[in-house]
C-alpha distance (Angstrom), angle and dihedral (degrees) to the residues before:
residue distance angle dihedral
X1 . . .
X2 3.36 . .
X3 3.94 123.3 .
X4 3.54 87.4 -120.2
X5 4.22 96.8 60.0
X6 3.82 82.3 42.7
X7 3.53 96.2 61.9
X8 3.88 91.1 37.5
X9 3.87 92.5 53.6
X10 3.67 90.0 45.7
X11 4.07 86.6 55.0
X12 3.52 88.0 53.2
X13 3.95 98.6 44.2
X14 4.05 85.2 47.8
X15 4.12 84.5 56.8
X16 3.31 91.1 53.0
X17 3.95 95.0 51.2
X18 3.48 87.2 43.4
X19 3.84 93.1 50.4
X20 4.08 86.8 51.8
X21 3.43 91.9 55.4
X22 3.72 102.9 43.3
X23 3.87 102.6 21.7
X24 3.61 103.7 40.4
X25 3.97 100.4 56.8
X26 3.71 87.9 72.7
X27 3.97 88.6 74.5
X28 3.73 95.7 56.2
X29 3.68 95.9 34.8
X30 3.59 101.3 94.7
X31 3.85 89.9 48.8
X32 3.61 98.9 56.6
X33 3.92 99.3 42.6
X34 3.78 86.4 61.4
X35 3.69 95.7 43.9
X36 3.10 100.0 -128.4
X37 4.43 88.3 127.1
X38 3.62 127.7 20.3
X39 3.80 121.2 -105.4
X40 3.98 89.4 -114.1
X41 3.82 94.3 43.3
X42 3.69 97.6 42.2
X43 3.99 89.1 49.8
X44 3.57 95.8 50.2
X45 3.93 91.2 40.5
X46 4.31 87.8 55.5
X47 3.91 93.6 47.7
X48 3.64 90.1 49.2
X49 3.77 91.4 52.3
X50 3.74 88.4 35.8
X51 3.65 81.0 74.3
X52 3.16 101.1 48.8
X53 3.51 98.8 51.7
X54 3.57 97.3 50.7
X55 3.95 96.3 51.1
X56 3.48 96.2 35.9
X57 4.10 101.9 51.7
X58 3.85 88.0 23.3
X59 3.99 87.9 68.0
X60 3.33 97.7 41.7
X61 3.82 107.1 41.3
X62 4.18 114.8 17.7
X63 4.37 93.9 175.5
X64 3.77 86.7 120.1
X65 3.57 97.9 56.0
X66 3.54 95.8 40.0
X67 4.05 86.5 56.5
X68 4.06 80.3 58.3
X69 3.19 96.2 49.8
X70 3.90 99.0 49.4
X71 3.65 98.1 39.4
X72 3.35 112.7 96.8
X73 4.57 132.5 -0.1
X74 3.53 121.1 -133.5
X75 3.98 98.3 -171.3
X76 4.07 138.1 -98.7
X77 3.71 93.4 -75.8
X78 3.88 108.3 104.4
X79 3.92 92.1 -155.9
X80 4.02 96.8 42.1
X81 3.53 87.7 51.5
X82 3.82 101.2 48.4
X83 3.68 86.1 45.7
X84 3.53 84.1 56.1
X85 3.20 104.9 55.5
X86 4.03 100.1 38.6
X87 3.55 85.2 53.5
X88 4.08 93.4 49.6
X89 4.20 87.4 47.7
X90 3.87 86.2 44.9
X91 3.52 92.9 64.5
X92 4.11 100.8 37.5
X93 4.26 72.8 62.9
X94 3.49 104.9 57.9
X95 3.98 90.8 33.7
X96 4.05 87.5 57.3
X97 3.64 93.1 35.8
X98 4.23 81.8 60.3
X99 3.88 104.2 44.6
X100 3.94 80.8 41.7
X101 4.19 86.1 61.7
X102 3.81 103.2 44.0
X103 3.81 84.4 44.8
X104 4.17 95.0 -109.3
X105 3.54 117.1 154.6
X106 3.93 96.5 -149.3
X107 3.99 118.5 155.9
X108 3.76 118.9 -86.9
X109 4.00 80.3 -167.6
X110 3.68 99.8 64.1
X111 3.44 85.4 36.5
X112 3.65 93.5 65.8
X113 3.36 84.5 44.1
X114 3.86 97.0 65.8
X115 3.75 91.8 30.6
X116 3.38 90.1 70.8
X117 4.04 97.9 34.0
X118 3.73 85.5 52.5
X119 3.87 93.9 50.2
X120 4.32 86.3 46.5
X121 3.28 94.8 58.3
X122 3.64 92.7 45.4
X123 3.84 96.6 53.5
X124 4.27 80.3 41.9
X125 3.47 98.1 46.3
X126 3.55 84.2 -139.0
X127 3.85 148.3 20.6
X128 3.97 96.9 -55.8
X129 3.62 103.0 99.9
X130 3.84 94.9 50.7
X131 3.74 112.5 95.1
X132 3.98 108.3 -143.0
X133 4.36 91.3 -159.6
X134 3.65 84.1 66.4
X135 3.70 101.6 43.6
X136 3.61 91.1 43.1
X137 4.36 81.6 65.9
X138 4.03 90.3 57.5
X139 4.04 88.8 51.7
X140 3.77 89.2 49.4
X141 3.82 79.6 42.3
X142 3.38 93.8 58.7
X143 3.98 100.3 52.0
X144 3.47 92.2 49.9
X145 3.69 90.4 48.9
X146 3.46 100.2 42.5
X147 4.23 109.1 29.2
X148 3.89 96.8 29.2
X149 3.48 95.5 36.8
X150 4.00 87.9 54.5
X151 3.85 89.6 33.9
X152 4.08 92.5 57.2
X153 3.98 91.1 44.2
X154 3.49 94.4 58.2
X155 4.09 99.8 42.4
X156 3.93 88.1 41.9
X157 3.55 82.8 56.5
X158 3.40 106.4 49.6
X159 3.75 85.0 48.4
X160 3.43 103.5 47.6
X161 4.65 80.6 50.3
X162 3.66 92.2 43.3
X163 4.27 96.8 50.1
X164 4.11 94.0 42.1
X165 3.88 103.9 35.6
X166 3.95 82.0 106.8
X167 3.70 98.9 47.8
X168 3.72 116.6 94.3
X169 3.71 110.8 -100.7
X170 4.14 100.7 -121.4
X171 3.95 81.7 47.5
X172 3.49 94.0 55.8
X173 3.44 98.7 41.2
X174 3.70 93.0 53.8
X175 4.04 93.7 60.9
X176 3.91 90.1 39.1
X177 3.65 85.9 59.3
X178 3.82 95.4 55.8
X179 3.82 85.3 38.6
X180 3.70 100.2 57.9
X181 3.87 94.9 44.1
X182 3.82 88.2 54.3
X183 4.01 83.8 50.3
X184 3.21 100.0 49.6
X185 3.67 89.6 47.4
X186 3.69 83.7 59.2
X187 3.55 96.8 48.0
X188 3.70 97.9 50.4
X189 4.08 81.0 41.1
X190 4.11 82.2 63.0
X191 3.69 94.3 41.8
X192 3.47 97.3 66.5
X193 4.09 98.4 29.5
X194 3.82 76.5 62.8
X195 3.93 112.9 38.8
X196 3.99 98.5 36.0
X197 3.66 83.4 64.9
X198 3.66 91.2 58.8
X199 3.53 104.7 55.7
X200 4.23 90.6 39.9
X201 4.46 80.9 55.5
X202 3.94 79.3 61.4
X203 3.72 101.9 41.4
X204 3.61 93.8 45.9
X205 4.34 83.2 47.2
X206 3.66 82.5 55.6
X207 3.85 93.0 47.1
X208 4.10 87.1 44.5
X209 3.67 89.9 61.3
X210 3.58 115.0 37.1
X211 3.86 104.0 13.4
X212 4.36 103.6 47.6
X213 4.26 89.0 -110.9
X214 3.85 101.4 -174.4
X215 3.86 103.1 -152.5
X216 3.85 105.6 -114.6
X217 3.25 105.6 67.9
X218 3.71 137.9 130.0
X219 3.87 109.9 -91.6
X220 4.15 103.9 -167.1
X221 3.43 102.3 90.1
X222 4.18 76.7 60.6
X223 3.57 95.1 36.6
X224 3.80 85.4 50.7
X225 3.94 94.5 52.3
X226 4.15 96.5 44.2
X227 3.68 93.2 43.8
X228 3.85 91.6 50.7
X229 3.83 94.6 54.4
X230 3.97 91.2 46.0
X231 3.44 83.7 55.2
X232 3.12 100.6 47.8
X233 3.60 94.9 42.5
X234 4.22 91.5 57.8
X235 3.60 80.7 47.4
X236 3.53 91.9 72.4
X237 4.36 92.1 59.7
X238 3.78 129.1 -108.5
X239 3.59 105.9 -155.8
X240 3.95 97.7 153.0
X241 3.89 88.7 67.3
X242 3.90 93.5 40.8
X243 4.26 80.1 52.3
X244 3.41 88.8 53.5
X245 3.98 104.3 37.8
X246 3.72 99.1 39.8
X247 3.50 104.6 21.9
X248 3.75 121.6 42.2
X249 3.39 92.0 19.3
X250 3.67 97.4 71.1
X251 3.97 130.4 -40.7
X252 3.54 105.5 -104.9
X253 3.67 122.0 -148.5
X254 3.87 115.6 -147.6
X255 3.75 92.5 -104.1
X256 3.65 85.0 54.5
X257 3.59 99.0 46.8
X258 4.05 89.9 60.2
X259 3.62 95.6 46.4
X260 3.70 88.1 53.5
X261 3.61 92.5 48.6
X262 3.42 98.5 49.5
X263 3.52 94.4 38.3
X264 3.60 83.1 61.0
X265 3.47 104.1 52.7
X266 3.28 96.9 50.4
X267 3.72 100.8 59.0
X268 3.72 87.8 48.3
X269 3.74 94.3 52.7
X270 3.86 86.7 49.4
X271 3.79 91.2 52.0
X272 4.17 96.1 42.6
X273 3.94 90.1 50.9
X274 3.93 88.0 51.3
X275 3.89 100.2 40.8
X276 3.88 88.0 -109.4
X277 3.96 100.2 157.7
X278 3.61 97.5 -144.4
X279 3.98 141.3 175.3
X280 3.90 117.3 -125.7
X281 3.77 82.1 -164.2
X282 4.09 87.3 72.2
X283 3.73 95.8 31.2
X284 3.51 100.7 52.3
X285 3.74 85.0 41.3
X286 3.74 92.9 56.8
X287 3.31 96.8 48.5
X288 3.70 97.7 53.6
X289 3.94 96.1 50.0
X290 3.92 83.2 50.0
X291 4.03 87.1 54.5
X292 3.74 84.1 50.2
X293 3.84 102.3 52.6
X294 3.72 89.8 44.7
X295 4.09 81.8 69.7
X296 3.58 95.7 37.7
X297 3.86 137.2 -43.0
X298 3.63 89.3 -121.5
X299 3.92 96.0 54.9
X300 3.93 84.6 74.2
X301 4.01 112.0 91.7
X302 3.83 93.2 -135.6
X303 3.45 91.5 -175.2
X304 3.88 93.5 69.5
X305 3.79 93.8 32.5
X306 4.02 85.8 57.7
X307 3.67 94.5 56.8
X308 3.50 91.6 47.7
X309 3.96 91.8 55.7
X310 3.51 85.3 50.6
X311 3.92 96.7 47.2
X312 4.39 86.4 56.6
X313 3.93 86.7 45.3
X314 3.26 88.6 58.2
X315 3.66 95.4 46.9
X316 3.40 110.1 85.6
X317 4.19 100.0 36.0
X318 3.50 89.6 42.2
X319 3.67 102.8 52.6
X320 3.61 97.0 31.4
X321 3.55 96.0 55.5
X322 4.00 83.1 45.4
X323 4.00 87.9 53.0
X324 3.84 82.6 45.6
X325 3.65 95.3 61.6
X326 3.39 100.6 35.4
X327 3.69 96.5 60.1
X328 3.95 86.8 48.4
X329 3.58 87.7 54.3
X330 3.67 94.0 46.0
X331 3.86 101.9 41.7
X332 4.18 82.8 58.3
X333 3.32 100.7 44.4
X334 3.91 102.0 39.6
């Protein structure tokens, strides 16, 4: 291995760790505003399922990471595209690293996404190398993410009102508090099962171009690796986006906390079985101000949701034009 693909897969594992401990907390954020978990406990419980997730659906379904693979070319050159592509996971660092500061929980996913569209199109000098089947997934992505996953928060909610508004309130609380742990176990169980297979789609890009990687091959020892290091990146906390997601956002109730979290999950399992690429930042998001105009639209702080919708707007221009000049930089100067 050259010392150029070992510097490039160490990008790529440090996006992954970075993911963990930016991304993830959005699965478990829900449970610990209401409570119902401790911060500790709760993180320790979502990197464990992390885990899961990512081996368990990574083995058995791979349509995610085959999006990755596919979606954008970064020439024949061995050393242009490894240049490429460091630069590209370079910048989805020091864009997460930033909304991880201010408190912002943006997507490291579609920032990976434009990373790397932003380095293609630098090695392209244009729009050639992006593949528009693939990025046609992360639009469907996105409407799953964003209108079902707010769609399903708000209908699980009303249910989830409408079936225990005659149950005495300690009573319900009590089984909502089992409920919501077992959903957020299921979330973070999503999270990884979804984002593992994004960073293997780039190490096995990495392995297409410099190492001979025939496409067919088994992915776990991969899967293995990436979902490690996300776990052991939410290992290491991520209370700033928990603040943000479950806190200011809205005040979550514990019946509200599971309809999020299911909510959630679900729309991530529908996009991992299709080969949706899609952020659990936005999905989990969704769902929770759909949990929150169930109650009332004015139980939503719109002030925080707003710069949220304008932290994933800024997503893909901002990091792709960061992966754009980063892989200018780094084609010159290596």
């Amino acid at each position: 291995m050259t010392l150029t693909v070992f510097y490039t897969v160490i990008i790529v594992l440090a996006v992954a760790f970075v993911n963990g401990w930016t991304d993830a907390p959005n699965a478990i954020a829900s449970s610990v505003s209401t409570r119902t978990i401790s911060m500790k406990k709760a993180v320790l419980l979502a990197a464990f399922s992390d885990f899961l997730g990512a081996v368990i659906i990574g083995t058995i379904n791979s349509n995610v990471t085959e999006t990755l693979i596919n979606i954008a070319e970064f020439g024949t050159d061995e050393k242009t595209a490894l240049l490429s592509v460091s630069a590209a996971m370079t910048s989805v660092v020091l864009w997460a690293v930033f909304a991880w500061y201010f408190g912002i929980p943006t997507s490291e996913s579609h920032a990976l996404i434009a990373g790397l569209s932003g380095a293609s199109v630098a090695v392209n000098n244009g729009f050639d190398g992006i593949k528009a089947n693939e990025w046609s997934k992360v639009f469907y992505g996105l409407i799953v993410s964003v209108l079902v996953g707010f769609l399903l928060g708000y209908t699980l909610s009303k249910i989830t009102v409408r079936l225990f508004k005659n149950k005495e309130r300690i009573k319900a609380d009590k089984f909502f508090s089992k409920s919501q742990i077992a959903s957020s176990v299921f979330m973070s169980f999503m999270h990884g099962a979804q984002d593992a297979q994004k960073f293997v789609g780039v190490l096995l890009l990495i392995a297409k171009t410099s190492l001979n990687y025939e496409n067919g091959k088994t992915h776990l020892p991969l899967l293995v690796l990436c979902s490690a290091v996300i776990a052991a990146g939410t290992a290491t906390g991520g209370e700033r986006i928990i603040k943000s997601v479950g806190m200011d956002m809205l005040k979550l109730r514990k019946d509200q906390g599971f309809s999020a979290d299911l909510s959630g999950a679900i729309c991530l399992l529908i996009s991992t079985l299709s080969g949706f690429p899609v952020s659990t930042t936005h999905t989990k998001t969704s769902a929770v101000m759909g949990t929150g105009v169930a109650k009332s639209i004015k139980s939503v702080n719109w002030k925080v949701a707003g710069e949220m919708i304008a932290a994933w707007l800024l997503t893909f221009p901002g990091c792709g034009l960061l992966g754009w000049a980063l892989c200018r930089v780094f084609l010159k100067v290596f």
